[in-house]
C-alpha positions as CSV (number, residue, x, y, z in Angstrom):
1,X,-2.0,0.3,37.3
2,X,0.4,3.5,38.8
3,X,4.2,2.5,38.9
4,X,5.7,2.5,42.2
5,X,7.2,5.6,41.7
6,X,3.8,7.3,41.1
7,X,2.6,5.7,44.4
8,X,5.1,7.7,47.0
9,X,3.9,10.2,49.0
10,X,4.0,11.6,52.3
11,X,3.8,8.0,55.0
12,X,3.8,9.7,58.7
13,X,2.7,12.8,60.3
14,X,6.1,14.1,60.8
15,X,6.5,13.3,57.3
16,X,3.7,15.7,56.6
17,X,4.3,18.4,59.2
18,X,7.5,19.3,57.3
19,X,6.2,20.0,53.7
20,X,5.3,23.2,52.9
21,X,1.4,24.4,52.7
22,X,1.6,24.8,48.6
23,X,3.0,21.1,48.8
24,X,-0.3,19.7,50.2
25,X,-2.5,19.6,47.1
26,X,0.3,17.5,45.4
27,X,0.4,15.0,48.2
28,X,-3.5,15.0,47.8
29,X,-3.3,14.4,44.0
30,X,-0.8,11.4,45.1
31,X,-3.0,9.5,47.4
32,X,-6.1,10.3,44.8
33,X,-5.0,7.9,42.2
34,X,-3.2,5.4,45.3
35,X,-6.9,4.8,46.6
36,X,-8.3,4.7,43.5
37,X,-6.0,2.0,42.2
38,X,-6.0,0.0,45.4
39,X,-9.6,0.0,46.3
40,X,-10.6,-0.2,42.0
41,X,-8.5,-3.5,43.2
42,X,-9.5,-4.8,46.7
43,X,-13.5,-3.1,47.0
44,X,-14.0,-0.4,49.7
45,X,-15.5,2.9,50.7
46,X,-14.0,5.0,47.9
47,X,-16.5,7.7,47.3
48,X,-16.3,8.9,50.8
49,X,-12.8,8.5,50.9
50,X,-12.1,10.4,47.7
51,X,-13.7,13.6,49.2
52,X,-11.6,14.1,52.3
53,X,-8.2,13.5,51.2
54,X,-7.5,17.2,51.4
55,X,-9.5,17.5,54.6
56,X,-8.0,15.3,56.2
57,X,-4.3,16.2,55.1
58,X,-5.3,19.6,56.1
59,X,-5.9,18.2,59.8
60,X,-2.8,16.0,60.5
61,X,-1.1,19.0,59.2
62,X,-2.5,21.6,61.6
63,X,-3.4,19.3,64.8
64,X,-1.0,16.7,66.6
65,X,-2.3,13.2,66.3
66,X,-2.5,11.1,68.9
67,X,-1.9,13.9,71.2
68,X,-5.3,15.5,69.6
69,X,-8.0,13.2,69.7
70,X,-9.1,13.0,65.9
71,X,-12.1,11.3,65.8
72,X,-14.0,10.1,62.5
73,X,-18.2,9.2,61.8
74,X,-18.1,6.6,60.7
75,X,-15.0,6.0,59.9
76,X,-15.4,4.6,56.3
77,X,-13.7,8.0,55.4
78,X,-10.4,7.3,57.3
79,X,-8.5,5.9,54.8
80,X,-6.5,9.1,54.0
81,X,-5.7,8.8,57.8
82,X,-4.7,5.4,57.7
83,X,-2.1,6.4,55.0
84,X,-0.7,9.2,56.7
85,X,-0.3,7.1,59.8
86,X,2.0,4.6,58.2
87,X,-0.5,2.3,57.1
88,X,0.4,2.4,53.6
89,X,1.2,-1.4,53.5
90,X,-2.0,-3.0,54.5
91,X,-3.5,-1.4,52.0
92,X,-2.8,-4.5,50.0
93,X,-5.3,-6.7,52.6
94,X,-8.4,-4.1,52.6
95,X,-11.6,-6.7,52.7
96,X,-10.0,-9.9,53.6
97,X,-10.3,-11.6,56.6
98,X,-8.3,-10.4,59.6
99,X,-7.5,-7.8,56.9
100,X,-7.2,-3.7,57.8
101,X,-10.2,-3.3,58.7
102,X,-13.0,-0.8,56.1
103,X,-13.1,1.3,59.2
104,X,-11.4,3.2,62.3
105,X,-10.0,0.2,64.8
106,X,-7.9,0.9,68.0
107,X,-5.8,-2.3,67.6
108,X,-4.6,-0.8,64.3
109,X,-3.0,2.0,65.3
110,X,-2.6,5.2,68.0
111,X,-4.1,7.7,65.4
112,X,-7.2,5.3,65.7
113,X,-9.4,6.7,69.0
114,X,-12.6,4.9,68.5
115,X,-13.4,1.9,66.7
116,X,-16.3,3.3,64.5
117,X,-18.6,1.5,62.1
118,X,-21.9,3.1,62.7
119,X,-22.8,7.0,62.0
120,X,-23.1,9.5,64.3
121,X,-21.5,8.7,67.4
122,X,-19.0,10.9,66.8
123,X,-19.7,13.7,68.3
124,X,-21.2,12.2,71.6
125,X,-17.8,10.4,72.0
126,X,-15.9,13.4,71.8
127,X,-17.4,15.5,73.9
128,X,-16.5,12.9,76.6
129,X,-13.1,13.3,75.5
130,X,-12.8,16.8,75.5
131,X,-14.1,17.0,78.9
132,X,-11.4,13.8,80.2
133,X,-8.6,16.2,78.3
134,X,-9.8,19.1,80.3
135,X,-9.9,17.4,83.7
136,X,-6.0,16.3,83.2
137,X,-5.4,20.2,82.4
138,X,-4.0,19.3,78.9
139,X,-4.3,21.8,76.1
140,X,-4.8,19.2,73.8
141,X,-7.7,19.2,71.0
142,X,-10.4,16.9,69.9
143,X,-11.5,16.6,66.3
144,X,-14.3,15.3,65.0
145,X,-15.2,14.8,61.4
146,X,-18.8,14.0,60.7
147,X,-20.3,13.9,57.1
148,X,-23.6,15.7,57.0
149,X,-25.4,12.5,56.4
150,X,-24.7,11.6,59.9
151,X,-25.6,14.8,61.5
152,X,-29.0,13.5,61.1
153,X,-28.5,11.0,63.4
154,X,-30.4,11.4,66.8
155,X,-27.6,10.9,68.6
156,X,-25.6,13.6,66.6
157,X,-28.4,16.1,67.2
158,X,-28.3,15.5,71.0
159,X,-24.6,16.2,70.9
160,X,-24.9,19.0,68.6
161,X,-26.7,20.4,71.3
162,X,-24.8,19.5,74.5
163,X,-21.2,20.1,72.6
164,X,-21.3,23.9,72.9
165,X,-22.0,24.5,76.9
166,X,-18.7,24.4,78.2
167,X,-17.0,27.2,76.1
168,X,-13.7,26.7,77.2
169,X,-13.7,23.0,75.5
170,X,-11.1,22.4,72.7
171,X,-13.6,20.8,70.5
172,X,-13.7,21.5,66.9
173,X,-16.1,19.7,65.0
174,X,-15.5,19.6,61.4
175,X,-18.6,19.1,59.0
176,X,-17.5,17.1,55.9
177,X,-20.4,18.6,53.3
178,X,-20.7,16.6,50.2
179,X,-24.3,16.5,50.4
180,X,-23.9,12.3,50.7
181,X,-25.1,10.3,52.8
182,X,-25.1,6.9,51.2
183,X,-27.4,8.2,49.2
184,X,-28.0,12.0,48.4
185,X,-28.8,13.5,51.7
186,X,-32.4,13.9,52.7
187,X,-35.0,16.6,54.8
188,X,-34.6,20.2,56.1
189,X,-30.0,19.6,57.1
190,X,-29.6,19.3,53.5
191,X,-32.2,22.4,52.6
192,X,-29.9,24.5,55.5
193,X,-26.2,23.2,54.2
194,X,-27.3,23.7,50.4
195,X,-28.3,27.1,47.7
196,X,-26.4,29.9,47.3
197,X,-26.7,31.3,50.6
198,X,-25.5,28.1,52.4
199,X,-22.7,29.8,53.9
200,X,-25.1,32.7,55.7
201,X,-27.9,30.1,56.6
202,X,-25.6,27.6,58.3
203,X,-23.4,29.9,60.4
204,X,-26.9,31.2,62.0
205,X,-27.3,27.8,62.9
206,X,-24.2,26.6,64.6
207,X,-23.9,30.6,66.1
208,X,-27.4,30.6,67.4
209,X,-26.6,26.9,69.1
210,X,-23.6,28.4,70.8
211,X,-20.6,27.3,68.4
212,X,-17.6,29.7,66.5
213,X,-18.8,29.1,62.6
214,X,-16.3,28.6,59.9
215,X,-17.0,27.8,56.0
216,X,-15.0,26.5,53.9
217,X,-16.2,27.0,50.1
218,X,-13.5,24.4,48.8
219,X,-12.6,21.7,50.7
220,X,-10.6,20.5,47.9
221,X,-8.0,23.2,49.1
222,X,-5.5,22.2,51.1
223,X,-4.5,25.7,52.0
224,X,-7.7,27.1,52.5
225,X,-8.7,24.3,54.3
226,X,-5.6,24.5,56.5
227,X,-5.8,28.2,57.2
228,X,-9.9,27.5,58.4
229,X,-8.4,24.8,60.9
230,X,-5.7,27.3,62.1
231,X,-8.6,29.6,62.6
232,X,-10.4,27.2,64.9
233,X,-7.7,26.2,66.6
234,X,-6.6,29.8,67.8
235,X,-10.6,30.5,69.0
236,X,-9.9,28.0,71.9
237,X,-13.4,27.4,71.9
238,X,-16.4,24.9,70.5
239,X,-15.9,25.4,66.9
240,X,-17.8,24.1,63.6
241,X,-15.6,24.4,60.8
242,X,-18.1,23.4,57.4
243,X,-16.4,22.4,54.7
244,X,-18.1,21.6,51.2
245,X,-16.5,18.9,49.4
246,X,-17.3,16.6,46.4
247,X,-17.7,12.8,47.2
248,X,-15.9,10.6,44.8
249,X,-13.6,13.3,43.6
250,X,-11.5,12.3,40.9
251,X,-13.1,9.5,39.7
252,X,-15.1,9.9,37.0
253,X,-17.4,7.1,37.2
254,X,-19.0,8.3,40.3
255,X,-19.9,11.9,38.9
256,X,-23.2,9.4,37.6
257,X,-23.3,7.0,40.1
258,X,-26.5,7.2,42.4
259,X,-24.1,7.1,45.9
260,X,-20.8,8.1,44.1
261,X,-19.6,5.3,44.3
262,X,-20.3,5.3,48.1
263,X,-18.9,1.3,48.4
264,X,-18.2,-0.7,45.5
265,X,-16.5,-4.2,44.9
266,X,-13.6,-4.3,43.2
267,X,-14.2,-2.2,39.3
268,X,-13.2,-1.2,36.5
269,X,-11.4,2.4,37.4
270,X,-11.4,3.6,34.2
271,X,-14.9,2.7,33.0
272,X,-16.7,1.8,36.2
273,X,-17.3,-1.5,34.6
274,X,-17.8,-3.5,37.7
275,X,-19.1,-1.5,39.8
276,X,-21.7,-2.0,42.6
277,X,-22.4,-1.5,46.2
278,X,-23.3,-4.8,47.3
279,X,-22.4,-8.8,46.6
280,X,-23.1,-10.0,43.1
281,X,-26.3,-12.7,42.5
282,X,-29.8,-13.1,43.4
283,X,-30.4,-12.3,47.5
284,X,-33.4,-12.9,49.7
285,X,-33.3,-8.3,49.5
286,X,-33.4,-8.8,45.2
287,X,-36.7,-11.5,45.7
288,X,-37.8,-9.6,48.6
289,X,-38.4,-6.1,46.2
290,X,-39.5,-7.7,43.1
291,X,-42.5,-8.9,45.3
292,X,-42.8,-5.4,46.7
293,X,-43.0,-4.1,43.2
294,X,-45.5,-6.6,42.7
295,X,-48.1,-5.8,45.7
296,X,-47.5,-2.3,45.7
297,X,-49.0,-2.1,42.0
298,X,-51.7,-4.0,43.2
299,X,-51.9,-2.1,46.8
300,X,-51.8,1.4,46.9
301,X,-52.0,1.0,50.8
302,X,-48.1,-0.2,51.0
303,X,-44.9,1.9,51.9
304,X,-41.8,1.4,51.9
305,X,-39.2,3.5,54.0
306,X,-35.3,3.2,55.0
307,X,-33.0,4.9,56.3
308,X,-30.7,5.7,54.2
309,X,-29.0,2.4,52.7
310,X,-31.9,1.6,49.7
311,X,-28.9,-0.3,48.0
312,X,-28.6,-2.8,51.0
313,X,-32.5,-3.4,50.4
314,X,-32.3,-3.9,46.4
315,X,-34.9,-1.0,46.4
316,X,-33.5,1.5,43.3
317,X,-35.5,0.2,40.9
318,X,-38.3,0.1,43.5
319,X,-38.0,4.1,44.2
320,X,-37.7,4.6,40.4
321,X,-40.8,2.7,39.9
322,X,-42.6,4.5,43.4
323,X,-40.8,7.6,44.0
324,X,-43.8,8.8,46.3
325,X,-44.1,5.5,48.3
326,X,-40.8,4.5,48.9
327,X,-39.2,7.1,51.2
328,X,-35.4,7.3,52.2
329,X,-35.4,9.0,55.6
330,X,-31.9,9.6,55.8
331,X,-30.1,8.1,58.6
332,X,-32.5,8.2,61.3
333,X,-33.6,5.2,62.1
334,X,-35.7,5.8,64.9
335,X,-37.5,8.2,62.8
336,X,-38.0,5.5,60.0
337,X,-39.4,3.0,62.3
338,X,-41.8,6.0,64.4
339,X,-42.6,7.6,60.8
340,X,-43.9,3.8,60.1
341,X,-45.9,4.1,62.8
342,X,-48.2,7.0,61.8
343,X,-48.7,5.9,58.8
344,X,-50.1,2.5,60.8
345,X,-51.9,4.5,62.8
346,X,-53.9,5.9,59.7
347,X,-54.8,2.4,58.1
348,X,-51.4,2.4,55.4
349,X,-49.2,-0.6,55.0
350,X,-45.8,0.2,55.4
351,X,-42.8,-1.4,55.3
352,X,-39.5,-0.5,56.7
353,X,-36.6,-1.9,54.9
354,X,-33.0,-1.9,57.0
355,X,-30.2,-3.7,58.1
356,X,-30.7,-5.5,61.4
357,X,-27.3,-4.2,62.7
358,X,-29.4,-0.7,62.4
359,X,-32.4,-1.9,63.5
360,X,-30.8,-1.8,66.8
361,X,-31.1,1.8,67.2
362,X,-34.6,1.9,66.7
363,X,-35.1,-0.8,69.7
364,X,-37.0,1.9,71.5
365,X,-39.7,2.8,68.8
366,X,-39.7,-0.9,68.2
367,X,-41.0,-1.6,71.6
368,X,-42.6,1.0,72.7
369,X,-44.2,2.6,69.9
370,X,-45.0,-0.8,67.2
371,X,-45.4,-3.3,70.0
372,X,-46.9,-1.3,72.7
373,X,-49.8,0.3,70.1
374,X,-49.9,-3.4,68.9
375,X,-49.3,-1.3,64.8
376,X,-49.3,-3.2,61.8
377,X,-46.3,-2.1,60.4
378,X,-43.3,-4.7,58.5
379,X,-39.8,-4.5,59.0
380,X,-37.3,-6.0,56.3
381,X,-34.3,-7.0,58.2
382,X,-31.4,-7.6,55.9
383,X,-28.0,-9.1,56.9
384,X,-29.3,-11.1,59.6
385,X,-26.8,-13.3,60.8
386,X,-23.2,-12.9,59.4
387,X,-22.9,-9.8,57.2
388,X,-19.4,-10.0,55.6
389,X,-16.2,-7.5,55.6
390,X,-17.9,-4.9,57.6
391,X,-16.8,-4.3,61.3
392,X,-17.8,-6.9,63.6
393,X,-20.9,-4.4,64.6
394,X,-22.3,-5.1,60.9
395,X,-22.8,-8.5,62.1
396,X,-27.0,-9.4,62.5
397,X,-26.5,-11.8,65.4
398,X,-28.0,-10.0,68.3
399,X,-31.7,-9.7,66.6
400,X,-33.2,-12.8,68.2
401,X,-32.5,-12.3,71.4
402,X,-33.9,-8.6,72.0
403,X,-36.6,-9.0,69.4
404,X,-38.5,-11.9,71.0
405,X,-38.4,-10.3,74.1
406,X,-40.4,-7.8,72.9
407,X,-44.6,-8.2,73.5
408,X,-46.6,-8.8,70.3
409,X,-43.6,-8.9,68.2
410,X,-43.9,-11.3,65.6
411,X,-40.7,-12.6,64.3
412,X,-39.9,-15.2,61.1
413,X,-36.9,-16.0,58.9
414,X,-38.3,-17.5,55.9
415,X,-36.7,-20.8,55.1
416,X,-36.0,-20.5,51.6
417,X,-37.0,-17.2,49.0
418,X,-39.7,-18.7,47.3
419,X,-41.0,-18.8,51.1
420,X,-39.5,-15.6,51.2
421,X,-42.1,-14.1,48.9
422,X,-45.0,-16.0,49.8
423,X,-44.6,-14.7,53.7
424,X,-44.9,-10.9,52.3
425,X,-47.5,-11.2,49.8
426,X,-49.7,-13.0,53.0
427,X,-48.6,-10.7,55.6
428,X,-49.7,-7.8,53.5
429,X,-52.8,-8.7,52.7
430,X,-54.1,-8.2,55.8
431,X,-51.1,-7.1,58.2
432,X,-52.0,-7.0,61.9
433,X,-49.4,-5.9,64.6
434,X,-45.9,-5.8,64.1
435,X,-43.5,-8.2,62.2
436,X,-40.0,-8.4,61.6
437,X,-38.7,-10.6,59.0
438,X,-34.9,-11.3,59.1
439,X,-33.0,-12.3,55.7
440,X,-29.6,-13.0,55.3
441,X,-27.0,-11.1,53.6
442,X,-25.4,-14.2,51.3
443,X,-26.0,-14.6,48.1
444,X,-28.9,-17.6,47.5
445,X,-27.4,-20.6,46.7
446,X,-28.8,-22.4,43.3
447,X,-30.5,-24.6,44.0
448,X,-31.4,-24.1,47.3
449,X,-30.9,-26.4,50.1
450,X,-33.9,-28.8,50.1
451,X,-36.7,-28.0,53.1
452,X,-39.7,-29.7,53.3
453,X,-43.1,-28.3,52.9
454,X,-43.8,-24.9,55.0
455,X,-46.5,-25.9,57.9
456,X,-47.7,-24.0,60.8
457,X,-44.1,-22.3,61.2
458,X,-41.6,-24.8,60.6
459,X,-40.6,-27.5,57.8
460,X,-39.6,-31.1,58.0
461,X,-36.9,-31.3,55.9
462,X,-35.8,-35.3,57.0
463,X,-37.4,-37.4,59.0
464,X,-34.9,-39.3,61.5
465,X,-34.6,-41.8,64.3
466,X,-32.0,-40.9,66.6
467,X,-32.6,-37.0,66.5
468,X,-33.4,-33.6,64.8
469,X,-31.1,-30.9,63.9
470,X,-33.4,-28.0,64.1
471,X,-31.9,-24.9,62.5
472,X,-33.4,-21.9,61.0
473,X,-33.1,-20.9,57.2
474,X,-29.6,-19.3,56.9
475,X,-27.9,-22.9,58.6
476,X,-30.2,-25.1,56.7
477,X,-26.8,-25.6,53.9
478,X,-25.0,-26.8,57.4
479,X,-27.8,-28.7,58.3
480,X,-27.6,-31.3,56.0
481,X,-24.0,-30.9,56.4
482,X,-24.0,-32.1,60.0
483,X,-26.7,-34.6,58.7
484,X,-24.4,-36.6,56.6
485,X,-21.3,-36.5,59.0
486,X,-23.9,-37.8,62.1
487,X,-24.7,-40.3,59.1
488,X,-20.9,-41.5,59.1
489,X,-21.3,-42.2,62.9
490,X,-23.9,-44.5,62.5
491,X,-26.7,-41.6,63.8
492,X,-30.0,-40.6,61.9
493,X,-30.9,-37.2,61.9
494,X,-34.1,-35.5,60.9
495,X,-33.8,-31.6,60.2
496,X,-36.5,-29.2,60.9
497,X,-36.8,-25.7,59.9
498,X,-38.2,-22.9,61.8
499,X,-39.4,-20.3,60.0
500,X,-41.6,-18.7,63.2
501,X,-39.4,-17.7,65.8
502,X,-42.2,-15.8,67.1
503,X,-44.9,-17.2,67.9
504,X,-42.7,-20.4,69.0
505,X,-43.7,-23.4,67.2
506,X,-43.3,-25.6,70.6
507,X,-46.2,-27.9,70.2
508,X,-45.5,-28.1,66.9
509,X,-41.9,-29.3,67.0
510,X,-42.9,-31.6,70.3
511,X,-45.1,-33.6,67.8
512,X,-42.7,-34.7,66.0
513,X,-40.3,-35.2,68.9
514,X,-39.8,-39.3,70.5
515,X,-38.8,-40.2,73.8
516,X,-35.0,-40.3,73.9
517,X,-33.7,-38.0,70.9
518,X,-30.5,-36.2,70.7
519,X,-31.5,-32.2,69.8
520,X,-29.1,-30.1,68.1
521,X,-29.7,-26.5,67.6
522,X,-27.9,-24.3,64.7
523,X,-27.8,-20.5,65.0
524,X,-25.9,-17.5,63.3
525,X,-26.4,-15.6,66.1
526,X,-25.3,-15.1,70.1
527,X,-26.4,-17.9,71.9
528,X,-27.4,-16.2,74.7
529,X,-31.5,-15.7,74.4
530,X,-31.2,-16.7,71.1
531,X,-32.9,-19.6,69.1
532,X,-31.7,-22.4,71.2
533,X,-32.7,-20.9,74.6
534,X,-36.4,-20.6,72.8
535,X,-36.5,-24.4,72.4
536,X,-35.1,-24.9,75.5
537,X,-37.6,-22.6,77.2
538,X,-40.3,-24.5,75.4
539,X,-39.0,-27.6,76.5
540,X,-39.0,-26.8,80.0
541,X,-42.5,-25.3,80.0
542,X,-43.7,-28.5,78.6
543,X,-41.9,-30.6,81.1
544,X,-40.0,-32.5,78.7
545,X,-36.4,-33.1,78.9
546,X,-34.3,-33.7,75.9
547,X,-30.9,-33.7,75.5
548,X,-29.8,-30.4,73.6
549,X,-26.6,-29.4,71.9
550,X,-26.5,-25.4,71.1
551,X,-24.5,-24.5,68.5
552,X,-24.0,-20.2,68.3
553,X,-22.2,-17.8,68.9
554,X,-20.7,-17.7,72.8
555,X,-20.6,-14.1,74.0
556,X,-18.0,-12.4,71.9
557,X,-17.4,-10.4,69.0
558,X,-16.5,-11.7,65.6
559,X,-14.6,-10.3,62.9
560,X,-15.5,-9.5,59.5
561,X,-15.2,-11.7,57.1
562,X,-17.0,-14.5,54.5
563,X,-19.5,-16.9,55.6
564,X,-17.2,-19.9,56.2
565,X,-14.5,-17.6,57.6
566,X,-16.6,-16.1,60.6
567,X,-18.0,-18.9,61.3
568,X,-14.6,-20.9,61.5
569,X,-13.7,-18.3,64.1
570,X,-17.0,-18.8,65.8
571,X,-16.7,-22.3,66.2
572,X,-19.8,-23.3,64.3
573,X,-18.7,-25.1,61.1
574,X,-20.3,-28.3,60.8
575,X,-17.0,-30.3,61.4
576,X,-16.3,-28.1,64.7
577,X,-19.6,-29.0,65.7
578,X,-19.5,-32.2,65.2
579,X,-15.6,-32.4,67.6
580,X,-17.7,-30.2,69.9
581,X,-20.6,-33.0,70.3
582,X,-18.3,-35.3,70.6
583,X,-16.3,-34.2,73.7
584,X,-19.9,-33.9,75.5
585,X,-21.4,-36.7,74.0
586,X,-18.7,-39.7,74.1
587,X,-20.9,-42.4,72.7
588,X,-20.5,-40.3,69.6
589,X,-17.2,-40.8,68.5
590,X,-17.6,-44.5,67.5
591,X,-20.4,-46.1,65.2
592,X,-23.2,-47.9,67.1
């Protein structure tokens, strides 16, 4: 642990503007081991952060945040901004809930333009910037910084290629080159950024698509950093400034690390001990990969891809085991999903591993390209439901409702992992169109909740007289929650499990359904289209009428947090629900 006098460093802009240049580097040095201490403490980003200190120093010093428009991609590498803005203090809250946030957020502060969570955005957003700061005849700069992971982004590329057209814009767009994505970067960016002629190579790139090229050798150099951004700044013009830097810089246990130490709970900072990118115990993505590494020895036939988060999928020991069938992509997600395509298309099994939060920018290669073609191929969607201290956008809880829209999707959450398991091993045998199946993000709780025998989609998990909660695996826990607290007002509920969201189970669930029964629905998810609106769709194209409590999220946003914690906010704990049912149905508030 530093002492406090270690800790102080520069806390404002104006604080930074007035040091001189060959005082930058110590600054740097000074936040190095702050972050380091505080997130070896708290958990966060702190690879990516570690390799733009300087960078990003070098920025506040030459441009004039907020009156420049700095933007950051993601924004997991903004904590170096965050401490030269004056957040220095909420340092102390990083991962807790209502907590300053892992990433970029408005509501935090000025300096924050975007609220960014998701990669390569960046440069879309500020070329919509630039061109508002040019229509109010302001000489005012925007400034993107972009890791070259994220260049590979579609979306990047498409604004790569717009960005340079006007050539009177202020934009400067600042490549931070550790050769990192999450993982090590992948494809023909990384063979153009990389060797010893990196330098030559990537200036005829930017040049021949319209841009002013700068390089950087060391972006660990605050001076030479600086005097690259003065550089751009003078030129007026659309400008790349490509700076190579080292992600995890200065902390030795991410020279080894397979991401550097991308993300890590809280660790050991002097041995590592500690470390890892994701929560701690067995998950539905740990059971999901031992079975992969089960099939695929026995079936040559099955792939696996993502794009670019193997970690969130358990799959390291997976690509060790099948580095030629298990393919990191990089972050292109549409790519992963139309790369599993053809690969259908020629009789293989693959399987595309990502988290549903993702998964939505691949909604167009979902639909028209797997559903369309009617291909065989399987998508692993992890973090379905609530997905922790992320941003709010890391949150699964929008997968329903777009998914079953979608013709010949098929679409299951298994109820438990041993059903988990069995659902794979059977859809691979003999895979036919496509089929997403969701998992949740927690860890599995031992043992798990009890849930009936698995039978043409759904499980009985309790039989009951005056009505059925009817929830789907990752609310099962708060099933029998709500089961026992109906119990204490006299009412017996059955609970039924859906693990086949589509094909809809409706006949299924009718069957066991009597005259007169109360219905509760429980969801992790946005209550529009979502799992409750499929029963009630079901129930009005049988024309039966039930009496149906939904209980989801109601059109908003929720923070990050735990579990219990976003769903507190969302109003969806089993003793909310329970006040909730009883203000609409009054009988319920006494014993029978």
């Amino acid at each position: 642990m530093l002492v406090n006098d270690e800790l102080k460093f520069i806390n404002s802009t104006i604080e930074l503007k007035n040091l001189p240049i060959k005082a930058l580097d110590l600054e740097a040095d000074k936040i190095r081991r702050f972050l380091i201490d505080k997130i070896s403490t708290t958990g966060g980003h702190i690879g990516a952060n570690l390799s733009v200190i300087e960078l990003t120093i070098a920025i506040h010093y030459v441009f004039d945040s907020p009156v420049d428009k700095i933007i950051f991609d993601t924004g997991h590498q903004g904590y170096t901004h965050k401490l030269i803005t004056g957040r220095r203090k909420k340092f102390e809250s990083l991962n807790t809930y209502k907590g300053m946030s892992r990433f970029i957020a408005r509501e935090e502060s000025e300096h924050d333009i975007i609220d960014a969570s998701h990669a390569g955005t960046s440069i879309s957003l500020a070329t919509g910037i630039a061109a508002a700061l040019k229509t109010k005849k302001t000489d005012h700069y925007t400034v993107v910084i972009i890791g070259d992971g994220s260049l590979v982004e579609g979306m990047a590329f498409e604004a790569l290629n717009f960005g340079s057209v006007d050539k009177n814009s202020k934009l400067v767009i600042v490549v931070n080159d550790n050769e990192m994505a999450i993982a090590p970067s992948i494809g023909g960016l990384r063979q153009l950024t990389t060797g010893v002629d990196w330098h030559k190579k990537s200036q005829h790139f930017f040049e021949s698509l319209g841009y002013n090229y700068i390089g950087v050798q060391n972006g660990h150099c605050s001076e030479d950093v600086v005097f690259a951004l003065n550089h751009a700044k003078s030129l007026g013009q659309p400008t790349v400034v490509h700076v190579k830097t080292e992600k995890g810089k200065g902390l030795a246990c991410a020279a080894t690390h397979p991401y550097k130490m991308h993300f890590s709970m809280p660790f050991d900072a002097v041995s590592g001990l500690g470390a890892s990118p994701t929560i701690s115990g067995k998950t539905f993505a740990v059971v999901l990969a031992e079975k992969l590494a089960e099939l695929m020895t026995l079936d040559t036939k099955i792939n696996v891809i993502t794009p670019a988060t193997p970690y969130a999928s358990s799959l390291d020991y997976l690509s060790m085991q099948f580095p030629d069938r298990v393919i990191d992509v990089g972050m292109a997600e549409q790519h992963a999903v139309g790369m599993a395509c053809g690969m259908a298309l020629e009789g293989l099994k693959p399987v595309v591993c990502m988290q549903t939060t993702f998964m939505q920018r691949a909604f167009d290669q979902l639909l028209h390209d797997a559903c369309y073609m009617n291909l065989p191929i399987t998508v692993l969607g992890v973090r379905a439901g609530f997905a922790g201290y992320d941003g709010s956008t890391h949150h699964g809880v929008y997968d329903i409702p777009y998914l079953k829209s979608f013709p010949n999707m098929q679409l299951e959450y298994p109820i438990n992992s041993a059903e988990a398991q069995r659902l794979l091993e059977k859809r691979l045998e003999n895979p036919m169109g496509p089929m997403v199946i969701l998992h949740p993000y927690e860890p599995l709780i031992i043992p798990e909740p009890l849930s009936g025998v698995l039978q043409r989609g759904l499980s009985v998990a309790a039989m009951g007289e005056d009505g059925f909660v009817i929830c789907l695996g990752n609310t099962l826990a708060k099933a029998w929650e709500l089961k026992s607290r109906l119990a204490k007002l006299g009412r017996t509920f059955g609970i039924i499990c859906v693990q086949t969201i589509k094909p809809f189970p409706s006949n299924e669930i009718l069957e066991l359904l009597v005259s007169g029964m109360d219905i509760i629905t429980l969801e992790e998810s946005i209550l529009a289209g979502g799992f409750g609106s499929l029963l009630l769709e079901s129930f009005s194209d049988s024309d039966v009428n039930f009496r149906v409590f939904r209980s989801g999220i109601i059109d908003r946003f929720i923070r990050p947090g735990s579990k219990q914690e976003c769903s507190d906010e969302a109003g969806i704990t089993a003793q909310q629900i329970i006040m909730q049912i009883q203000q609409r149905w009054t009988e319920y508030q006494e014993d029978k």
